[in-house]
C-alpha positions in Angstrom: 3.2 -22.0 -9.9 -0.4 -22.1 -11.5 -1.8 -18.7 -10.8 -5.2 -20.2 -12.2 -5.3 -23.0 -9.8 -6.0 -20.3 -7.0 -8.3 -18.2 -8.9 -12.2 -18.6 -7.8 -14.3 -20.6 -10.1 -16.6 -18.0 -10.9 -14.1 -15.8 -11.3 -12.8 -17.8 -14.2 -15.8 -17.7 -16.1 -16.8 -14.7 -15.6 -17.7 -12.3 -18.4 -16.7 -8.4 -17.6 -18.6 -5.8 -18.0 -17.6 -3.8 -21.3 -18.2 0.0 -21.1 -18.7 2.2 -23.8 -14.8 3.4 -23.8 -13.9 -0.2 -23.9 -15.4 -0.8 -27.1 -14.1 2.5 -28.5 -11.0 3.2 -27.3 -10.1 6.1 -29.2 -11.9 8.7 -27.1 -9.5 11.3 -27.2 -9.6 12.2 -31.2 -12.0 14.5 -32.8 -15.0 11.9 -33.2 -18.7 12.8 -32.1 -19.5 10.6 -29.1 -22.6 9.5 -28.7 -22.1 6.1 -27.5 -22.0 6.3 -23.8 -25.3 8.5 -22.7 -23.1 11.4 -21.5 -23.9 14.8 -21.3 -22.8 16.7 -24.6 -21.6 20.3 -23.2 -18.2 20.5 -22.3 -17.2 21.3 -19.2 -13.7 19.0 -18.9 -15.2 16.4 -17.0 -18.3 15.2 -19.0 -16.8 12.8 -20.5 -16.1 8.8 -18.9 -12.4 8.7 -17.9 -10.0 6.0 -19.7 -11.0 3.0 -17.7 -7.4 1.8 -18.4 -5.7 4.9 -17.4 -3.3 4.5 -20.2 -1.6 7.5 -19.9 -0.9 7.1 -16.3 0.2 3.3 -16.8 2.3 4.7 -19.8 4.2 6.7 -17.5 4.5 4.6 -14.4 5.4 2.2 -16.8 8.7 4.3 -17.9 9.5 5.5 -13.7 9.4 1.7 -12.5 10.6 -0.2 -15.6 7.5 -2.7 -15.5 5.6 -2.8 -18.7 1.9 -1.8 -19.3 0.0 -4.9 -18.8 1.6 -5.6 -15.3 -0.4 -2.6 -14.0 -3.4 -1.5 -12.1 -4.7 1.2 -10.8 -6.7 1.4 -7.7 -9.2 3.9 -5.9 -6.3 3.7 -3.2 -4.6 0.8 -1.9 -7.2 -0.6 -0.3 -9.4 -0.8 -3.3 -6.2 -3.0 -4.9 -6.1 -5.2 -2.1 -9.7 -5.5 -1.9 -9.3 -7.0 -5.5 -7.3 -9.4 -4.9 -9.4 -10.9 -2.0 -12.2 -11.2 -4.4 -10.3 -13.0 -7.2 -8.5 -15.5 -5.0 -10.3 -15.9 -2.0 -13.8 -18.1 -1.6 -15.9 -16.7 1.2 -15.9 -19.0 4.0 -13.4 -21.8 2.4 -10.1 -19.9 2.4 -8.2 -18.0 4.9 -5.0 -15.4 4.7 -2.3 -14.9 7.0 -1.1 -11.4 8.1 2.1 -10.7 10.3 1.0 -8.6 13.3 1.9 -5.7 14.0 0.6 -4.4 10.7 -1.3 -2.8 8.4 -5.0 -3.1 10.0 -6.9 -3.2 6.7 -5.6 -6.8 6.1 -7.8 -7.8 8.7 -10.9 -5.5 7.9 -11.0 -6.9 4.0 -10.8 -10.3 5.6 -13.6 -9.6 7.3 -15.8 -7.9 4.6 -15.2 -11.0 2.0 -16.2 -13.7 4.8 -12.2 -15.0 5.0 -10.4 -16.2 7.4 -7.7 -14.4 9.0 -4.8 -16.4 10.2 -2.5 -14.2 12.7 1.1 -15.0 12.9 3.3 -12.2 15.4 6.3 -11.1 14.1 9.6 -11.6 16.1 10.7 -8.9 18.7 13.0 -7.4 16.2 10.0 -7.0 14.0 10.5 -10.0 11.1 8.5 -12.7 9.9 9.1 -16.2 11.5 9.0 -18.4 8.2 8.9 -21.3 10.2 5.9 -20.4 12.2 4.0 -18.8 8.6 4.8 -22.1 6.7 3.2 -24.1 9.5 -0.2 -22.1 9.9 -0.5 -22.2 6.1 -2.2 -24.9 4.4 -3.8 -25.8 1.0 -6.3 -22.9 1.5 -4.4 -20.6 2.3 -4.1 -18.0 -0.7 -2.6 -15.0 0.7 0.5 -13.3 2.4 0.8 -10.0 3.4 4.0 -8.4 4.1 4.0 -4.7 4.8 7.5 -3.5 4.4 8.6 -1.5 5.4 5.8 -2.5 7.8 3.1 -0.3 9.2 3.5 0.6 12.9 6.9 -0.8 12.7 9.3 1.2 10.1 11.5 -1.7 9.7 12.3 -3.1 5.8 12.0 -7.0 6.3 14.7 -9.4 5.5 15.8 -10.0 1.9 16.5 -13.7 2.6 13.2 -14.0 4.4 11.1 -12.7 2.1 12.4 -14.7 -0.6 12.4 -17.8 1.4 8.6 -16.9 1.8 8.2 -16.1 -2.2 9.8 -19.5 -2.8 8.0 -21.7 -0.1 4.3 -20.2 0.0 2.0 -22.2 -2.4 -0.2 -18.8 -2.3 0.1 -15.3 -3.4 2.8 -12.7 -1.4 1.7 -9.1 -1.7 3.9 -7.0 -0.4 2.6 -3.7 0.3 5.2 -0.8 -0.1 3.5 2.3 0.6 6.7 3.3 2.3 9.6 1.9 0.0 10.5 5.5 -1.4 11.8 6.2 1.9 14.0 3.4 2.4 17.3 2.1 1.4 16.2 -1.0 0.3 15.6 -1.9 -3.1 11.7 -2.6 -4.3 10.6 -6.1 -5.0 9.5 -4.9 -9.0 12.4 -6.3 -10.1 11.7 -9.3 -8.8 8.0 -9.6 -10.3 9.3 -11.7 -13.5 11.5 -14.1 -11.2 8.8 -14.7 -9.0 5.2 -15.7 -10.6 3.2 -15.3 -7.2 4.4 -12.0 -6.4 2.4 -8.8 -6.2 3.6 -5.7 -5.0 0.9 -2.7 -3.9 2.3 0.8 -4.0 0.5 4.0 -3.7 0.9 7.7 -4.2 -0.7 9.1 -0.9 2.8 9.1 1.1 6.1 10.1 -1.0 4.1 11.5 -3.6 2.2 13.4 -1.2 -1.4 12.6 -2.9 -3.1 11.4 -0.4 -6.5 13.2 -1.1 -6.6 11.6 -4.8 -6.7 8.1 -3.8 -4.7 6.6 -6.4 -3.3 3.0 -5.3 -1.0 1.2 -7.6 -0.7 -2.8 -8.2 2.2 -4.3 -9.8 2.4 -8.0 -10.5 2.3 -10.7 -13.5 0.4 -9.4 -16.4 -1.8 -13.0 -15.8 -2.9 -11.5 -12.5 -3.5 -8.3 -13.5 -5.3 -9.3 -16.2 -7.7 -11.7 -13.5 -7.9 -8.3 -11.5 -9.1 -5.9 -14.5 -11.9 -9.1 -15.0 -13.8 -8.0 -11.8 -12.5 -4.2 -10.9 -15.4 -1.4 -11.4 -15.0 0.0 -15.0 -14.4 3.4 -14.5 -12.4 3.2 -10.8 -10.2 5.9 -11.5 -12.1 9.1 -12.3 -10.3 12.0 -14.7 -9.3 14.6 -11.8 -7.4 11.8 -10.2 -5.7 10.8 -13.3 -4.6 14.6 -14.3 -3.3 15.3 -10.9 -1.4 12.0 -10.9 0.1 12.5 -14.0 1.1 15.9 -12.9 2.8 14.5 -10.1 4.5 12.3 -12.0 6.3 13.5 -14.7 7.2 16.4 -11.9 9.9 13.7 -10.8 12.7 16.0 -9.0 10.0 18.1 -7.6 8.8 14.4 -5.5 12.4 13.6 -5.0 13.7 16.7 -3.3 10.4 16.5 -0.9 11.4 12.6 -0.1 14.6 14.0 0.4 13.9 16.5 3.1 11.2 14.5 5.1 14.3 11.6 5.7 16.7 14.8 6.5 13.7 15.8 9.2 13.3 12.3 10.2 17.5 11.9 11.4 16.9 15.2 12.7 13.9 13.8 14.6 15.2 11.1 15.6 18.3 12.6 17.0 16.0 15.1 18.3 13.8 12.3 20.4 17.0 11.0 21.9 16.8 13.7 25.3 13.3 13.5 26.3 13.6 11.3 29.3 10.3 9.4 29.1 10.9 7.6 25.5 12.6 4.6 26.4 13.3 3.2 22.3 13.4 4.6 19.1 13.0 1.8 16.7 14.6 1.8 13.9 12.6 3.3 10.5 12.5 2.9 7.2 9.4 5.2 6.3 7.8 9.1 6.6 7.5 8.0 10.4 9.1 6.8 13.9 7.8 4.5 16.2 8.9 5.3 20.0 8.3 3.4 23.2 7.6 5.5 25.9 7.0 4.9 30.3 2.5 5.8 29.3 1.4 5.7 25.9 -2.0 6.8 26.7 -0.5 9.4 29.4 1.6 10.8 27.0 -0.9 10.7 23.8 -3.7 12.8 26.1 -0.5 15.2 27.1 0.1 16.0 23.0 -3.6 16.0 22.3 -3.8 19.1 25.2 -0.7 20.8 23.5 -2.6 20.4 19.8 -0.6 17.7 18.3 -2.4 14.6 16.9 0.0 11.0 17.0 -0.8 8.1 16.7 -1.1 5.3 19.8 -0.1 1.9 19.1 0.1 0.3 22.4 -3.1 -1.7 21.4 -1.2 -3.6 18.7 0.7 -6.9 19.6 4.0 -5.9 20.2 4.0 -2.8 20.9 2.7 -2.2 24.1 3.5 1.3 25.0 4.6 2.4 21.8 3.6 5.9 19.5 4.2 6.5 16.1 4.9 9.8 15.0 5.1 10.8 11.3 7.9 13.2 9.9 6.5 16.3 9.5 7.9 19.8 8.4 11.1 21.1 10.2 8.6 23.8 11.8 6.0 20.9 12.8 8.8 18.7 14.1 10.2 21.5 16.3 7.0 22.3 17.7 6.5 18.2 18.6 9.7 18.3 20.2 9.2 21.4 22.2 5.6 19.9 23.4 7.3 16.6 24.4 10.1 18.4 26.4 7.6 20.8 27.8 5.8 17.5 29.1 
């Protein structure tokens, strides 16, 4: 596949904007800086952040076994996705296709850059129809999203599917796997030199338990990244975020022994769920969280609301009429949601 063929035209020709720490890159050895206008008295944060994040790429780079240049860092997923809209998608000429029920932001970027959204429902056991996605699609059609595990769901999507779709798409596939560290199933990095129009988005706001940082991570062909670094803002990531994420992780057992208990609370849960008599299913989950289908979704949202516990109500979303998702909290949390729901 041509990954320049689906590229914008202005995107190709456009020129980036070259900060002062792009030009000098050696900000961190004893130099005086006066190159970039900042304020001289040190405080820690007076200086621009490494617009590259080097450091953090370095050791991502080491954890995931993808080199360097197939990086980027995001202010949060969104930002990443938001990206790639803008380097591969014309306003008002092409169109994306998402897989409802998903992750709603799909739809709100679609909206923002002026593309079109092309819906296709999953199956009732939550996968993509290829079929039905290879015959919506046409020659302006640049994107696929595939949230998986997917986002109300919980379900990890079909190895044979997916692949079928990496094959048979003539556009990007980003797969989005804010939940893979909570799953069985392998992620699709390994598979980013095998398959040229694959991205995958990550983040570290759910295993990594960094929400408040907004730090979003993009993994893909070091040709699209390098199309992505052409248009994203030059300093995205500011220095806190980077500090606190490297923190995080190089702390690697601390992150796998937390990952660790929230799927030991989410069996527990889950087995847990099993004797209140209103939940009719408990789908199954790959992720930090369970989607139920109960007799009253609103009913039974309003009920936990009264009792001071906040869930989420899905049964607006296309296939999941009736449905709530409840996130794996701490075994104290968990207990209290299960003493609400049999209370109710």
């Amino acid at each position: 596949m041509n990954i320049t063929k689906l590229v914008r035209e202005n995107i190709k020709s456009l020129k980036p904007y070259s900060s002062a720490r792009d030009e000098f890159k050696e900000f961190t050895s004893e130099m005086v800086f006066l190159d970039a206008n900042e304020n001289p008295f040190d405080n820690g944060v007076n200086r621009y952040p490494d617009p590259q994040q080097i450091t953090v790429k370095d050791t991502l780079s080491k954890l995931k076994g993808v080199s360097v240049p197939q990086i980027l860092l995001g202010n949060g997923s969104d930002e990443v996705l938001d990206l790639i809209f803008r380097a591969f998608c014309e306003p008002k000429q092409d169109n994306i296709i998402t897989l409802p029920p998903t992750y709603g932001m799909y739809k709100v970027l679609a909206n923002i850059n002026n593309i079109e959204e092309r819906e296709v429902l999953l199956t009732e056991n939550f996968e993509p129809s290829v079929e039905q996605i290879l015959k919506v699609a046409d020659t302006r059609s640049k994107i696929l999203f595939l949230c998986s595990p997917n986002n109300p769901t919980g379900n990890s999507f079909s190895t044979n599917t997916v692949e079928e779709l990496l094959t048979k798409f003539k556009g990007l596939v980003v797969i989005d796997e804010a939940y893979i560290d909570f799953s069985v199933e392998k992620s699709w990095l390994s598979k980013l030199d095998e398959f040229p129009n694959l991205i995958v988005a990550q983040t570290l706001s759910k295993a990594y338990g960094m929400a408040g940082i907004r730090l979003g991570i993009c993994y893909a062909s070091s040709e699209i990244i390098a199309i992505l670094n052409k248009i994203k803002p030059p300093y995205n990531i500011n220095e806190l975020t980077q500090k606190k994420a490297l923190k995080k992780l190089l702390n690697k057992n601390k992150v796998q022994h937390e990952i660790q208990k929230i799927i030991e609370q989410r069996t527990k849960l889950i087995e847990k769920l099993g004797s209140i008599s209103f939940i009719e299913k408990i789908y199954p989950t790959d992720a930090n969280f369970v989607l139920i289908k109960v007799d009253n979704a609103i009913k039974r949202y309003s009920q936990l609301i009264d009792k001071g516990i906040v869930i989420r109500n899905r049964t607006t979303q296309p296939l999941c009429e009736n449905t709530l998702r409840l996130t794996v909290g701490t075994k104290s949390e968990n207990k209290k949601l299960i003493e609400a729901l049999k209370d109710i």
